[in-house]
C-alpha positions as CSV (number, residue, x, y, z in Angstrom):
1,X,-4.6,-0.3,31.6
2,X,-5.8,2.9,29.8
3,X,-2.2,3.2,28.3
4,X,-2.3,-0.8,27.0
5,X,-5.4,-0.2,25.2
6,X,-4.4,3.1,23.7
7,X,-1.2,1.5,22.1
8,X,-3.7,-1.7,20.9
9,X,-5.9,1.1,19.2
10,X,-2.7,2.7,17.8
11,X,-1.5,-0.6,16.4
12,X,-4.7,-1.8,14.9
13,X,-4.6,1.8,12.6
14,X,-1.3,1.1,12.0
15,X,-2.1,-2.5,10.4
16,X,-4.7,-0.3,8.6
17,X,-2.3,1.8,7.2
18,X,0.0,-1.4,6.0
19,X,-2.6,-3.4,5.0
20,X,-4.1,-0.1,2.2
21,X,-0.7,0.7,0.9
22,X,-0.1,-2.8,0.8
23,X,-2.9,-3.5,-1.4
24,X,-1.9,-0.5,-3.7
25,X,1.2,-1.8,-4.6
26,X,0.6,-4.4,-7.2
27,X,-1.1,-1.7,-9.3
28,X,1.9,0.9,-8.8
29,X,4.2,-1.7,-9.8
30,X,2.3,-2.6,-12.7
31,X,2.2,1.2,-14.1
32,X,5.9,1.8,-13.1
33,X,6.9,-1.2,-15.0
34,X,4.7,-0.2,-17.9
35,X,7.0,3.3,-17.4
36,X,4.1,5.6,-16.5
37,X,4.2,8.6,-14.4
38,X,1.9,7.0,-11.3
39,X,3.1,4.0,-9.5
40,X,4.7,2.3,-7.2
41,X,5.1,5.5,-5.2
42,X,1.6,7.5,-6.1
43,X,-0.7,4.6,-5.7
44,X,0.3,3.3,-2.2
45,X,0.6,6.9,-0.8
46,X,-3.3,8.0,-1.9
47,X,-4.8,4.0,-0.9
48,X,-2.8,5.1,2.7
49,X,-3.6,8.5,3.1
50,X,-7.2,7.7,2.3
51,X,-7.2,5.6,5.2
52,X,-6.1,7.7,7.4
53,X,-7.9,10.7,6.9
54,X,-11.1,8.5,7.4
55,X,-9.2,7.1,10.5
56,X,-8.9,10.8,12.0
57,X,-11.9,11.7,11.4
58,X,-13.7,10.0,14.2
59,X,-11.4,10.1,17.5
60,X,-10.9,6.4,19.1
61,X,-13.9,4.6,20.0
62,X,-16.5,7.0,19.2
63,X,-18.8,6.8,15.9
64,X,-19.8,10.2,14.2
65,X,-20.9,9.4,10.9
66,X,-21.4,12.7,9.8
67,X,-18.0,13.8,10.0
68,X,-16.8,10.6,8.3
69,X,-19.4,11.6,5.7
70,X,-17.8,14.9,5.4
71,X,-14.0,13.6,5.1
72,X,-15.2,11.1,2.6
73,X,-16.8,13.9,0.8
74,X,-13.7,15.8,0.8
75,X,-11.8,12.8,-0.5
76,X,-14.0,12.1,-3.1
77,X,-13.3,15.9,-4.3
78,X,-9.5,16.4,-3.0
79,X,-8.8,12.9,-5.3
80,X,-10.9,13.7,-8.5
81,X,-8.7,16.5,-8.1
82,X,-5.3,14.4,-8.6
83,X,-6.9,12.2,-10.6
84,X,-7.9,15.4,-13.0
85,X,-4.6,15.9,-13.1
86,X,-3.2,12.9,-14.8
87,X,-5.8,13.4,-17.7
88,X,-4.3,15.1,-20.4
89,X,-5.9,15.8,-23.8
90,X,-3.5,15.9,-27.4
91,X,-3.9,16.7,-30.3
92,X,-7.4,15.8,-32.3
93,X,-5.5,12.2,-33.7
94,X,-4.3,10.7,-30.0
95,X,-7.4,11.7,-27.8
96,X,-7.1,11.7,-24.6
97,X,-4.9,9.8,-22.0
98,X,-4.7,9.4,-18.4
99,X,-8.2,8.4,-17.6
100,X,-7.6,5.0,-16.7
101,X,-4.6,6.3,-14.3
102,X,-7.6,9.1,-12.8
103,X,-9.7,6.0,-12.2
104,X,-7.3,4.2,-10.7
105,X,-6.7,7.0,-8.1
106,X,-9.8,7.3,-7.3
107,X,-10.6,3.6,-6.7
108,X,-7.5,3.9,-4.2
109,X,-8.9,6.3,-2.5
110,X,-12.0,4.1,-1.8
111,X,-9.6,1.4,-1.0
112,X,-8.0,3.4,2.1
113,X,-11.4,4.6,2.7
114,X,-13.0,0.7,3.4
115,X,-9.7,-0.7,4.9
116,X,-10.3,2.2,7.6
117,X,-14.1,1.2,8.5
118,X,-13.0,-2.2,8.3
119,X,-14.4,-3.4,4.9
120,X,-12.0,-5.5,4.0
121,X,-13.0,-7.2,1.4
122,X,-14.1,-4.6,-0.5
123,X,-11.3,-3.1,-0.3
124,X,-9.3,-6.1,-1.8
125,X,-12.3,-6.7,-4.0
126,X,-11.7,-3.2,-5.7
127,X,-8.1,-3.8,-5.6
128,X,-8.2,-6.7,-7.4
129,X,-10.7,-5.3,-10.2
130,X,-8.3,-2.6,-10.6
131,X,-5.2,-5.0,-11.5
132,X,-7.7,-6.8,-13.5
133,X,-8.8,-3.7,-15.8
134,X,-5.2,-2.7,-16.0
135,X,-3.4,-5.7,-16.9
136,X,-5.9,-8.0,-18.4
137,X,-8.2,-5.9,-20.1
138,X,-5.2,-3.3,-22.0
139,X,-5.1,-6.2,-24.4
140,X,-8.4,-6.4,-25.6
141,X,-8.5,-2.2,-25.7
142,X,-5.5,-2.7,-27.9
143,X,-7.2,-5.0,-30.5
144,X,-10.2,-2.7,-30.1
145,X,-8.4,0.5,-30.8
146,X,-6.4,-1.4,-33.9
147,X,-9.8,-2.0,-35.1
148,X,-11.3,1.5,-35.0
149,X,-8.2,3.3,-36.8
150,X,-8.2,0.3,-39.4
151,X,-12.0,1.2,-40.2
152,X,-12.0,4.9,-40.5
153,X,-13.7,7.2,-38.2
154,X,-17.2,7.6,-39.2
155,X,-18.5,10.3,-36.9
């Protein structure tokens, strides 16, 4: 009996698992069709690892939220980190890039993180936004960039 409810546990985290990478993938897609350096692979891989970090850090059946506040707090820092990384800064005419890919991490992150304490639709709710601000946004930030080099900087 032990054994039957120790594989039902087991499976349930794995469906966890799934169900966070799962939700990554439409954003990884996009950004590896749009040829950037995080996708398909990068996204999916942070939404499940979030997950499971947060799944480990309470063994089965017990609830200690102080150590799930202290792996969430070391997620928050660990991808801030990655995300840091995909910011780059060029020369004084193109900015800065990456800062919508360093979002994007880190909103994964919080993905795994709420499809491991079962907040599911949160999870797809900040999935979802993500998509949203990546796909259907970029063309208004277009037409708003186009705007600001065709009127001058006037800091």
């Amino acid at each position: 009996m032990r054994i039957v409810s120790y594989w039902s546990a087991e499976l349930v985290d794995i469906g966890k698992l799934l169900l966070a990478y799962t939700l990554a993938l439409p954003v990884g897609w996009y950004r590896e069709q749009e040829a950037h350096a995080m996708g398909v692979r990068t996204f999916p891989l942070v939404a499940a690892a979030s997950c499971g970090f947060v799944l480990v850090a309470v063994p089965m059946g017990q609830s200690d939220l102080a150590a799930q506040s202290r792996v969430i707090q070391g997620l928050v820092a660990g991808i801030g980190f990655i995300g840091g990384g995909a910011i780059l800064k060029s020369d004084a005419s193109s900015g800065v890039h990456g800062t919508a890919a360093a979002a994007s991490i880190w909103n994964f992150g919080v993905v795994g993180a709420a499809v491991a304490q079962n907040r599911y639709l949160l999870a797809i709710l900040l999935a979802g936004l993500n998509l949203f601000a990546l796909r259907v946004l970029m063309p208004l930030k277009m037409k708003l960039d186009e705007r600001k080099k065709a009127g001058g900087d006037c800091d």
